[in-house]
Steps between C-alpha positions, in 0.01 A plus 500: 500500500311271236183415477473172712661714768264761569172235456670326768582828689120560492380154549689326732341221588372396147718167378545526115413191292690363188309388253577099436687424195382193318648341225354373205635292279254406232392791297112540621412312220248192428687176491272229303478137418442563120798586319574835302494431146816668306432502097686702225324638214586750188256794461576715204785324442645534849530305803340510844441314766198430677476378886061341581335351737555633822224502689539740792431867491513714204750726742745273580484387145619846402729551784677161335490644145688812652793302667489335173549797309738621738748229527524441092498860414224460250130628401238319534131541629245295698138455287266221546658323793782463277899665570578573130912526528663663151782254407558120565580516835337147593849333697538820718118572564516140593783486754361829636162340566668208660731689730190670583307164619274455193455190274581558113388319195687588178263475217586470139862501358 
């Protein structure tokens, strides 16, 4: 006997209840009107990219630097409402922000 067996052994009448499964498709995050500026820059001689002006929470702001992150393989951190990404990474970031419902500027270069 498992578990479910012996509650319903001692409860009978009780009717157990599956919790609803909803889907959600976008991530949780802030969709805005403003586009997210891309730009590549050299510091110390190398290259990073930096993703501003998103104007929704700081969290999901980090949560997006994280998938980020994730998906390239690569460091980066998230100061000043900025996503600093090590590397020039500006076509992928891109098509990952678009897949992901955002609108993308490319800046410079």
């Amino acid at each position: 006997m498992d578990l479910q067996d012996q509650l319903k052994n001692l409860f009978p009448e009780h009717v157990s209840e599956e919790p609803e499964t909803v889907e959600d498709t976008s991530d949780g995050l802030w969709l805005q009107d403003d586009p997210i500026i891309c730009k590549y820059e050299k510091r110390k001689g190398k290259p990073i990219t930096i993703l501003e002006g998103y104007t929704g929470a700081d969290s999901d702001f980090k949560q997006l630097a994280k998938d980020i992150k994730k998906q390239l393989s690569v460091g980066g951190s998230f100061k000043d409402d900025k996503i600093i990404i090590q590397g020039d990474y500006r076509d992928k970031i891109m098509a990952i922000l678009k897949a992901k419902g955002f609108k993308v500027k490319r800046v410079g270069g």
